[in-house]
LUMDRENLO-782967 format. One record per residue (C-alpha): residue number from 0; residue in three letters; z, y, x. Coordinates in Angstrom, 3 decimals, decimal comma. Example, Ala and Ser with C-alpha at 12.3 -4.5 7.8 and 13.67 -1.06 7.14 Angstrom:
<pts>
 mido lumlo        w        v        u
    0   ALA    7,800   -4,500   12,300
    1   SER    7,140   -1,060   13,670
</pts>
This chain:
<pts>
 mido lumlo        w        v        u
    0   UNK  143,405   60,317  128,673
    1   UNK  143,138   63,688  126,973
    2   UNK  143,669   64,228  123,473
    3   UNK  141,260   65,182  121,118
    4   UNK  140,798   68,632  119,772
    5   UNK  139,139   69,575  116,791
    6   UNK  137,806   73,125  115,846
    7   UNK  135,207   74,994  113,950
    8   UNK  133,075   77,951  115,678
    9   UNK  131,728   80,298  112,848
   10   UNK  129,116   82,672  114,094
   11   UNK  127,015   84,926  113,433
   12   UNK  124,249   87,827  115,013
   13   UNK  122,434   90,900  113,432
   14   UNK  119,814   93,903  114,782
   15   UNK  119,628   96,799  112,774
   16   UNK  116,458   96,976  112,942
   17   UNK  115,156   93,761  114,038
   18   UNK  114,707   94,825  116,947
   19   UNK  117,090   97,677  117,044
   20   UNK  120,674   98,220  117,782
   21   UNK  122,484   94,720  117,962
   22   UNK  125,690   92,736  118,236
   23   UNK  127,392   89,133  117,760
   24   UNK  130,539   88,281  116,149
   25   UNK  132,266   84,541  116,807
   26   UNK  135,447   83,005  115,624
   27   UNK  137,011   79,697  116,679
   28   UNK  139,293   78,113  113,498
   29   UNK  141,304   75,217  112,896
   30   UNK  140,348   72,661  110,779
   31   UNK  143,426   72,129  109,484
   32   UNK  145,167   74,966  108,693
   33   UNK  141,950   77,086  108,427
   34   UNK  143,637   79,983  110,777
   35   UNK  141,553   81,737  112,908
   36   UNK  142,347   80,613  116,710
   37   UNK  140,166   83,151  118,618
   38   UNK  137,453   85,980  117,827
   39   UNK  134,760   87,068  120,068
   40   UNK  132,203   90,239  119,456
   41   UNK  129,604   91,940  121,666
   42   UNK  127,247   94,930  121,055
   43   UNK  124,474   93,864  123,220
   44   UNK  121,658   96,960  122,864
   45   UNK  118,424   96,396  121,385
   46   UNK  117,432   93,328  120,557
   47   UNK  116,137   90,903  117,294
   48   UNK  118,462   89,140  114,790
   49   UNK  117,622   85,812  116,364
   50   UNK  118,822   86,560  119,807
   51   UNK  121,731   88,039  118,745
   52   UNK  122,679   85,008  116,521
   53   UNK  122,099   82,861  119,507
   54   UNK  124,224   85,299  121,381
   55   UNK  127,012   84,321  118,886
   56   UNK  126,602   80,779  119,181
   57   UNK  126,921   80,963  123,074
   58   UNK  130,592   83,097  122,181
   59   UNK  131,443   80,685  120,261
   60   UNK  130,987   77,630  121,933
   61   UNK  132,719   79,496  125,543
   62   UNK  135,987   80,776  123,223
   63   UNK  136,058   77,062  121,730
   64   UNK  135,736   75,550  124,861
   65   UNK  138,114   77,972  127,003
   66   UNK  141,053   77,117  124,264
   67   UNK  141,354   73,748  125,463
   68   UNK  140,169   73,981  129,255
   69   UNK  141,599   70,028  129,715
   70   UNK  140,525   68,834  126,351
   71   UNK  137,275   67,738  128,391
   72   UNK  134,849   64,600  126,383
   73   UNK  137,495   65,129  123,975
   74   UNK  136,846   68,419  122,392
   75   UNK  134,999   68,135  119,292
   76   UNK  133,215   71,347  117,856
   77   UNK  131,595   71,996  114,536
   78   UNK  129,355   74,688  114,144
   79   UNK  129,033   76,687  111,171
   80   UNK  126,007   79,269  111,037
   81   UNK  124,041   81,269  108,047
   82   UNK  121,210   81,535  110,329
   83   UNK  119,122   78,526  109,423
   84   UNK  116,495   78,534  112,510
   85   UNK  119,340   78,549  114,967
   86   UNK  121,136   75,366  113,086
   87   UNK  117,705   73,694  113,225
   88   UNK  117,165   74,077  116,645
   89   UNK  120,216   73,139  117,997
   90   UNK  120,258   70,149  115,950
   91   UNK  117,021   68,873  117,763
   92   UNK  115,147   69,014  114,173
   93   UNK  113,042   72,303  114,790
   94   UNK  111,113   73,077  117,728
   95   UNK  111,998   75,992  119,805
   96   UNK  108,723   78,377  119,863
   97   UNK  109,963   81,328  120,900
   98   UNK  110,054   82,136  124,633
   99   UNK  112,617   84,038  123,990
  100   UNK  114,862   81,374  122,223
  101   UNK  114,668   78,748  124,735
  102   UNK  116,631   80,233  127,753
  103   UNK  119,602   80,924  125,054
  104   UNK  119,501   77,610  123,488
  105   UNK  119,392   75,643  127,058
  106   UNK  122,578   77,902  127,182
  107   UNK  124,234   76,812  124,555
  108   UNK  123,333   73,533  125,140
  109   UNK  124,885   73,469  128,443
  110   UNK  128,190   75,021  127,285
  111   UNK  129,549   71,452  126,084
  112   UNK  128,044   67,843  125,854
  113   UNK  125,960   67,420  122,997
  114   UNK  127,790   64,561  121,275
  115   UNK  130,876   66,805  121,280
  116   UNK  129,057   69,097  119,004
  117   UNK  127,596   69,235  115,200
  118   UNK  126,142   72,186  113,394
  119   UNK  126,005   72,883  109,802
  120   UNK  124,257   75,535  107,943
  121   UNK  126,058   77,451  105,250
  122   UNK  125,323   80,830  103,065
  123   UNK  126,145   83,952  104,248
  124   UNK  128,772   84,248  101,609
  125   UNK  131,035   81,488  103,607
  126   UNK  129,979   83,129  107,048
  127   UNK  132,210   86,749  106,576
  128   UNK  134,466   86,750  109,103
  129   UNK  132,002   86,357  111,649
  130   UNK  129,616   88,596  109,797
  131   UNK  132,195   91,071  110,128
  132   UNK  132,690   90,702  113,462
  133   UNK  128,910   91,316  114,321
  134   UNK  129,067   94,284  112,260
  135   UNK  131,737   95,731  114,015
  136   UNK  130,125   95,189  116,759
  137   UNK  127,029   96,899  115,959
  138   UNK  129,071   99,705  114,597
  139   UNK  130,933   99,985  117,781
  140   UNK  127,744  100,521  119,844
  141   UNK  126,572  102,902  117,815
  142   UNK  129,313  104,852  118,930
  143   UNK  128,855  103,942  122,282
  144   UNK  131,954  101,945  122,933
  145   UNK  132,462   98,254  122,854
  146   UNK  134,333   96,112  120,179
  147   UNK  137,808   95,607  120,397
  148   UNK  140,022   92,102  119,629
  149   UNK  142,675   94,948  118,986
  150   UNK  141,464   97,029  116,608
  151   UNK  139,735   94,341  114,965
  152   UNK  140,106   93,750  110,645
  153   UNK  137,437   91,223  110,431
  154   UNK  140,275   88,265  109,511
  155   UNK  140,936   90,133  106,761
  156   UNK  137,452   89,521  105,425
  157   UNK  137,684   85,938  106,122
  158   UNK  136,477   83,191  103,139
  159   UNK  139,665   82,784  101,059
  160   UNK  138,540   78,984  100,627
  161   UNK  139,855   78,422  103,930
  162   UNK  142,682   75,990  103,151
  163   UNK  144,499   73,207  104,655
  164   UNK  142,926   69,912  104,512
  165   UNK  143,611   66,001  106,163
  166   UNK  142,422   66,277  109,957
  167   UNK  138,785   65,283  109,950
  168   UNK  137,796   61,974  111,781
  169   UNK  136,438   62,018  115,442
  170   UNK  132,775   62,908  115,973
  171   UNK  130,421   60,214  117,317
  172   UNK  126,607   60,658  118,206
  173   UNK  124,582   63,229  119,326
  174   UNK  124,936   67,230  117,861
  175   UNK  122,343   67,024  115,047
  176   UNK  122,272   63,394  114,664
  177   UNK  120,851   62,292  111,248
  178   UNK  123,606   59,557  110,245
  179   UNK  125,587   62,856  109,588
  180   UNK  123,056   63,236  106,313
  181   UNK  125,448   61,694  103,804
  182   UNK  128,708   63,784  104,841
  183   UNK  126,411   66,851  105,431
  184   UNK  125,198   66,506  101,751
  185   UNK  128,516   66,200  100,228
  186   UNK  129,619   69,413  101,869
  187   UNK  126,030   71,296  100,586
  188   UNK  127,138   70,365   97,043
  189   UNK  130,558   70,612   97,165
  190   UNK  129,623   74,428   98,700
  191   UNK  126,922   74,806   95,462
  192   UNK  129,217   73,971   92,769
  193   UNK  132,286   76,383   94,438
  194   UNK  134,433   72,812   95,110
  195   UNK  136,159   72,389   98,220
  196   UNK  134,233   70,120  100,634
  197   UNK  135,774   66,457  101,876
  198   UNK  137,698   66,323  105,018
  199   UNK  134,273   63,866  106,845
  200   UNK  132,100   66,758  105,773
  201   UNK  132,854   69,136  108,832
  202   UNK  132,831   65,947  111,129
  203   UNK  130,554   63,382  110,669
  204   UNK  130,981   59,830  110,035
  205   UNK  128,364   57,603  112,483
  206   UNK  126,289   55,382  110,624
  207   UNK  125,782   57,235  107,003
  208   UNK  122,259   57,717  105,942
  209   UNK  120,841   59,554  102,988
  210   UNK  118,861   62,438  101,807
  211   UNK  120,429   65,523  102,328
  212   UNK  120,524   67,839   99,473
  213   UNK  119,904   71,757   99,719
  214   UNK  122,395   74,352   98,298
  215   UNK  120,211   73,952   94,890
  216   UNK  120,904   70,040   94,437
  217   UNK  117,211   69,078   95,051
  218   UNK  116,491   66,476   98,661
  219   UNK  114,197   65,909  101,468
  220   UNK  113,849   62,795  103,335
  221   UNK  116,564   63,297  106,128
  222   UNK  116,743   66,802  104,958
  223   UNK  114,229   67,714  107,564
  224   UNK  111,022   68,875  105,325
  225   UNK  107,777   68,495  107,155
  226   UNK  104,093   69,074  106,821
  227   UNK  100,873   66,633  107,288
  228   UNK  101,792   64,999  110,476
  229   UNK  105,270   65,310  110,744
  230   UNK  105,766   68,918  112,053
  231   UNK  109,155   70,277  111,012
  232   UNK  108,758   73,456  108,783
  233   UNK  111,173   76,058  107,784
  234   UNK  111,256   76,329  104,465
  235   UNK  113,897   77,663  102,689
  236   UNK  115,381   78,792  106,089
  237   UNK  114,485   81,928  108,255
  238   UNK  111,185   84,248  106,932
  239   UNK  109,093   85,115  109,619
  240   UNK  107,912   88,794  109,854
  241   UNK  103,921   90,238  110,301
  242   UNK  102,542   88,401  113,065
  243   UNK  105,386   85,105  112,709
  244   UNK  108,371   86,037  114,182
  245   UNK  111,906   84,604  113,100
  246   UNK  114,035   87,059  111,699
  247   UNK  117,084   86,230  110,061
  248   UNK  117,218   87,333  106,766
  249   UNK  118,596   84,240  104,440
  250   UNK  117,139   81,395  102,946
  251   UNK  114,605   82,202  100,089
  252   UNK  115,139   80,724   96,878
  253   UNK  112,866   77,332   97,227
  254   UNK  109,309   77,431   95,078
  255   UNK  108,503   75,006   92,080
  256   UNK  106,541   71,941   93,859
  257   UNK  102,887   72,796   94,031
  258   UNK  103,339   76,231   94,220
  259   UNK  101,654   78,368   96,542
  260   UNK  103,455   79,856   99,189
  261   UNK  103,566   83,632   99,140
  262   UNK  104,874   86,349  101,612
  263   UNK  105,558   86,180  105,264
  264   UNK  107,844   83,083  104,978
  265   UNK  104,210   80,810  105,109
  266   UNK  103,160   82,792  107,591
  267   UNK  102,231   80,926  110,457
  268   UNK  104,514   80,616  114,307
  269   UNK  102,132   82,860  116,121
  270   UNK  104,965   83,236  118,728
  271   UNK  106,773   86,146  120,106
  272   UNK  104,368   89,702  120,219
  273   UNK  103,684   91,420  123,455
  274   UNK  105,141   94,215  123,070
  275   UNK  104,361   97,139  124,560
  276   UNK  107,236  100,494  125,675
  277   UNK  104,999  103,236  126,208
  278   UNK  106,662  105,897  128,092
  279   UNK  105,493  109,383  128,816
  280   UNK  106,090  110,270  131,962
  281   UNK  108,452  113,829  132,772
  282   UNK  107,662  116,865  132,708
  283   UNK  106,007  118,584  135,398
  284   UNK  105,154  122,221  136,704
  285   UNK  101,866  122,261  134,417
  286   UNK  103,820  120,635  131,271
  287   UNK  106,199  123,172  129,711
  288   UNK  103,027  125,808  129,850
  289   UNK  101,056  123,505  127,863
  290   UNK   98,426  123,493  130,385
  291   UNK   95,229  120,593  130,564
  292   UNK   96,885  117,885  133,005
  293   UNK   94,527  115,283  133,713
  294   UNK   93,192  112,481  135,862
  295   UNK   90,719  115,391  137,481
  296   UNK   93,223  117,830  138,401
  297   UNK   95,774  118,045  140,852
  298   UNK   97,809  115,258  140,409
  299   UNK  100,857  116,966  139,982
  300   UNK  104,787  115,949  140,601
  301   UNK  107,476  115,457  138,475
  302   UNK  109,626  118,875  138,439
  303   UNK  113,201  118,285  138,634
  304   UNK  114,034  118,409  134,682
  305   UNK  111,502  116,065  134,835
  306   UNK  113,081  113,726  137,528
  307   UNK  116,319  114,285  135,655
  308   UNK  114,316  113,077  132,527
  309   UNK  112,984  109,946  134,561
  310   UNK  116,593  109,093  135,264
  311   UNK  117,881  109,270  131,469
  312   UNK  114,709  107,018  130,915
  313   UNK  116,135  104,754  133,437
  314   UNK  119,648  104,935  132,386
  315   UNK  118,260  104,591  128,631
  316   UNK  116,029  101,057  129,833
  317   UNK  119,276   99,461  131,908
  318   UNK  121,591   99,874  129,205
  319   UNK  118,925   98,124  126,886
  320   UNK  118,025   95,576  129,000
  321   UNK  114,725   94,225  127,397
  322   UNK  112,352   96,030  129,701
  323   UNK  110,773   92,544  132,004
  324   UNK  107,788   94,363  133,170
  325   UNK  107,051   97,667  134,511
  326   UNK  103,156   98,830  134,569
  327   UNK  102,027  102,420  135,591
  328   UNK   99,107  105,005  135,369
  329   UNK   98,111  105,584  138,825
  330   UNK   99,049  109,233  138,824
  331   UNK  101,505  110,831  140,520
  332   UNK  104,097  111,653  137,551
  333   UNK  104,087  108,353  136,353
  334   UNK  104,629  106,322  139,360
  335   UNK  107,394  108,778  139,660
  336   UNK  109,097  108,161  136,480
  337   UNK  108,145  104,555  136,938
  338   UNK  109,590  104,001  139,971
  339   UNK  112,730  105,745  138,603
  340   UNK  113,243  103,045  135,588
  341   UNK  112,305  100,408  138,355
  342   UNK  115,415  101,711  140,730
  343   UNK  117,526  100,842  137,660
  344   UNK  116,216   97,706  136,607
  345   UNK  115,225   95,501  139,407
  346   UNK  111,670   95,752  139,076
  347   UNK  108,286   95,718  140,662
  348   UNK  105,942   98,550  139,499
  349   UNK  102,229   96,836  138,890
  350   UNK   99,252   99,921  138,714
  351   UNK   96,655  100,041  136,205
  352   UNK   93,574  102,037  136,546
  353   UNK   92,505  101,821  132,749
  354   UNK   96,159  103,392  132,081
  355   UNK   95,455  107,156  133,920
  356   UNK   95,491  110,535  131,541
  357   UNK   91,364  111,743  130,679
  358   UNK   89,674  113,609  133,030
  359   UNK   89,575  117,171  131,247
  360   UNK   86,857  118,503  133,715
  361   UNK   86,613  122,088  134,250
  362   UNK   89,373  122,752  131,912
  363   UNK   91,975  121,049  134,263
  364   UNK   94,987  123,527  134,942
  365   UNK   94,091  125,675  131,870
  366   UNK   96,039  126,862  128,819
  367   UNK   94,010  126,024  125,220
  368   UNK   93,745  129,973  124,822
  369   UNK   91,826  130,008  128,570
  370   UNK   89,662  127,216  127,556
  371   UNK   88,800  129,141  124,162
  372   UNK   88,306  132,289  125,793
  373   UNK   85,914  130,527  128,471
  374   UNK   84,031  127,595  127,103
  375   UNK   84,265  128,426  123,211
  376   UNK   81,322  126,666  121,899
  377   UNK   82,461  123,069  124,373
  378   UNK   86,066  123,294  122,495
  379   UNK   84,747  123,533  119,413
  380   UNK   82,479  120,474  120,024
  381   UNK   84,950  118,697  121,486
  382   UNK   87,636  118,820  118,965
  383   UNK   85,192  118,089  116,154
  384   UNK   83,419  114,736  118,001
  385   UNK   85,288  112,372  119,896
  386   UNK   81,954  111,288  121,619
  387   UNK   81,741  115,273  123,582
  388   UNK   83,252  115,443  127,016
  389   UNK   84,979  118,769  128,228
  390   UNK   83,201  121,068  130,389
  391   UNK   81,582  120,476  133,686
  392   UNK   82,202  116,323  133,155
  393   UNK   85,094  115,083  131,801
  394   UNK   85,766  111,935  129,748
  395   UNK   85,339  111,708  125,964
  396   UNK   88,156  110,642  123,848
  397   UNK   85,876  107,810  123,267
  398   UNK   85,118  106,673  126,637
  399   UNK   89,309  107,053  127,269
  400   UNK   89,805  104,690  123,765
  401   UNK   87,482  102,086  125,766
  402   UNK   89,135  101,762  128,678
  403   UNK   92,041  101,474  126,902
  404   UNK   90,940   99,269  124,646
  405   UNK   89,822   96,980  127,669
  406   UNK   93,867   97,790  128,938
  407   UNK   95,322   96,531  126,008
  408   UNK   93,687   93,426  125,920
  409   UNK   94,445   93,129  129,543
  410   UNK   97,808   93,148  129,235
  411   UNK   98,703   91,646  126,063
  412   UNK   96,920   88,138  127,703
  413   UNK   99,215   88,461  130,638
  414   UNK  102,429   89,356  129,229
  415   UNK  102,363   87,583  126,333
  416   UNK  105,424   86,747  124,422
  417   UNK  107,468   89,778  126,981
  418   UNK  108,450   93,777  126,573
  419   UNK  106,243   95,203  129,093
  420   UNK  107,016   99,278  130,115
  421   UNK  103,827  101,156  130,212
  422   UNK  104,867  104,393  132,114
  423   UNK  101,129  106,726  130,852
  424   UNK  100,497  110,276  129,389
  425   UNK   99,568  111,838  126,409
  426   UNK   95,984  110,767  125,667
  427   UNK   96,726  107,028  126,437
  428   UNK   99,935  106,535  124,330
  429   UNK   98,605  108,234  121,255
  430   UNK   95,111  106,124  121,482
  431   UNK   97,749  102,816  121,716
  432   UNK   99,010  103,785  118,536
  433   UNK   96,070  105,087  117,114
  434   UNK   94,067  101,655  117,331
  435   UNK   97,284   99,800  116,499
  436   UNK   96,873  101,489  113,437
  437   UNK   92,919  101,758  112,714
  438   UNK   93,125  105,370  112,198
  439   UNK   90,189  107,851  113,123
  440   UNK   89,617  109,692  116,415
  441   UNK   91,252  112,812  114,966
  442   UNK   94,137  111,018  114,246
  443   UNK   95,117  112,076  117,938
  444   UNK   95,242  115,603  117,028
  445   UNK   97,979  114,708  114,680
  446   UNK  100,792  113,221  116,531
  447   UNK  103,317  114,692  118,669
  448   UNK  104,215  113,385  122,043
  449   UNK  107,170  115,070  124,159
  450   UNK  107,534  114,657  127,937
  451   UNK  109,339  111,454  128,774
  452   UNK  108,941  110,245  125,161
  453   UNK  109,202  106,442  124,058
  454   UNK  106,825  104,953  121,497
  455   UNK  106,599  101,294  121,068
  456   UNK  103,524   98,493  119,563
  457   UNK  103,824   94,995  119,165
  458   UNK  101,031   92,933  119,598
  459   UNK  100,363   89,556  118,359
  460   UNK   98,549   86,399  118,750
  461   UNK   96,586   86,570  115,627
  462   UNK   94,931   90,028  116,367
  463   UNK   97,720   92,418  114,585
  464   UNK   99,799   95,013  116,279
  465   UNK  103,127   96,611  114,823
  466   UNK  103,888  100,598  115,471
  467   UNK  107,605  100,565  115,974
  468   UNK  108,148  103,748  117,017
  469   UNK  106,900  106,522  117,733
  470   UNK  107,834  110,378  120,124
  471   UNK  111,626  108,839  120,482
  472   UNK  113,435  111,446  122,558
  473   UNK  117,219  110,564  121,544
  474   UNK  117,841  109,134  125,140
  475   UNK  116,940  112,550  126,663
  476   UNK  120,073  113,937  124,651
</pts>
């Protein structure tokens, strides 16, 4: 029969940014002595707070598990976390929205059985070691370089209430069961008033029922507060940003009862955005002499600084890994850079029509100066109306905001909820952000866009859209 092991798996995830540059940090203690038994940290690119917190639950639970490889039905984990959505998932209380959540929770899940394990949720202030760890993590990526166990001072950072204590009963019942109210609620106030928490706290007794009081002494039925009809909420637990998604900042301070809710934290789940990467394509022949390129010309290739920039784009897209769908303007230079990022990632390359540079009519191939010195009187119409077409035919910016209009709609109903690459030009990508941002038609004349550029909107259910960025040339560097 093996013997029963007991640990704790602290954990913890952060995106500078949210999304932005992000890591997990993970240590596995003892429950006895408090010492820390193993540490595990990741930089893991771009990605949101929530996915890297469940990113340091998954390190946890593996390092736990892989210290006692024969321990088997008789390992027994409890699971410490600031991040209050991930704690209420796992326990079963809160539904998993997110698309993105659920593959990393099954995960998790499937590391160990479910009665082995219990989660807790406790302030950040008791979380530092791992905190550290994620931050050193994060810090280490910036620098391009992974963390390193060996040059590692996150222990040092670790809660100095970490002391000795009785070994903690078994655990029986499911992960998240909620007979572990009463011994849950002892720990919660013992944590509030700075006391050290009862040996049954960490582990839960089977067969205690109570309300389980929050950090500020107050209690919820079950400590699982719900709406009209029994729909778990979040209060008190993780904000959600514009358009409803998670992000992990730290419990708000709870509102007097039958006060209104303010701020994005009543905001409701409207789900993960689609969220579009909108990549200029590279340079070509016409591009460094700042001539008209459009859909009516000649359909130029990439040159080969601007192959060299598809590849950096590629390189750039496979070291974040979030790219899960590739779509492309028709033309040439695009489904050349395209296919490029495609090579890298394991991709199929869908076309879109609505996504092809305007057709600059007779002014195709020209400089601005040759257009001025030919068709004077058409330039000046054109850049004072967005409703004029250039010479001999083109499109208006209008007619090209339509069509992309009619794009983006398109494609945020198919890819909902995913980080779609949309490989376009100049007169596309600066119309995405223009309408994400209701500005005016000669708005366009005031951004920048270089060759192989990245600019990113999210779009979500509700109708909003969120400019994230904007010209980003660092991976070109």
């Amino acid at each position: 029969m093996s013997v029963a092991r007991q640990v704790v798996v602290e954990a913890d995830g952060g995106s500078r940014g949210n999304p932005g540059p992000a890591g997990y940090g993970a240590v596995v203690i003892d429950p006895v002595t408090g010492e820390p038994l193993a540490e595990a940290a990741e930089y893991i690119g771009v990605a949101t707070n929530n996915v890297a917190e469940y990113r340091g639950l998954i390190a946890g639970l593996t390092a736990a598990k892989a210290l006692f490889p024969d321990a088997g039905d008789a390992l027994r984990v409890h699971v410490r976390m600031d991040s209050k959505l991930v704690v209420e998932q796992m326990s079963g209380r809160w539904k998993i929205k997110h698309p993105d959540m659920k593959p990393l929770a099954a995960r998790a899940a499937a590391i160990l059985p479910s009665s082995s394990v219990t989660y807790e949720w406790i302030p950040r202030a008791q979380n530092k070691h791992a905190d550290r760890l994620a931050n050193e993590a994060m810090d280490a990526g910036r620098e391009g370089r992974q963390w390193e166990a060996s040059a590692s001072t996150a222990a040092l950072d670790a809660p100095s209430a970490r002391t000795p204590s009785a070994p903690p009963p078994p655990v029986q019942g499911p992960a998240g069961d909620q007979a572990a109210g009463a011994a849950k609620a002892r720990a919660a106030l013992a944590a509030a008033r700075g006391t050290a928490a009862p040996a049954d706290a960490l582990f839960a007794l089977p067969g205690e029922t109570a309300e389980a009081p929050l950090p500020d002494g107050t209690t919820e039925p079950g400590g699982v507060p719900t709406e009209p009809g029994g729909e778990p909420t979040e209060p008190g637990g993780e904000p959600t940003g514009p358009g409803g998604e998670p992000t992990d900042a730290h419990p708000a301070p709870r509102q007097p009862a039958g006060a209104p809710q303010t701020g994005w934290g009543s905001a409701p789940d409207l789900g993960a955005p689609a969220t579009f990467v909108l990549l200029r394509h590279g340079e070509t022949a016409l591009t460094p002499e700042k001539r008209f390129s459009g859909s009516g010309g000649t359909d130029p290739e990439l040159s080969a600084v601007g192959r060299g920039q598809a590849e950096r784009a590629a390189e750039h897209f496979a070291a974040l890994g979030t790219v899960q769908e590739i779509v492309s303007s028709p033309l040439r230079r695009c489904r050349e850079t395209a296919a490029a990022v495609a090579a890298r990632l394991g991709l199929d390359v869908r076309i879109d029509e609505d996504l092809r540079e305007t057709d600059f009519g007779a002014w195709e191939g020209l400089t601005f100066g040759e257009v001025r010195e030919r068709y004077g009187d058409d330039l000046t119409a054109w850049l004072a109306s967005p409703d004029t077409a250039p010479t001999g035919g083109g499109e208006s910016f209008a007619q090209v905001a339509e069509r992309v209009a009619a794009a983006r709609d398109r494609l945020v109903a198919r890819y909902a909820g995913r980080t779609v690459l949309l490989v376009t030009h100049v007169t596309p990508i600066k119309t995405f952000v223009r309408l994400a941002l209701g500005a005016p038609p000669e708005a366009l004349f005031r951004m920048e866009l270089s060759a192989a550029s990245v600019s990113t909107v999210a779009y979500y259910r509700d109708g909003n859209a969120s400019v994230r960025l904007l010209n980003d040339t660092s991976h070109l560097t």
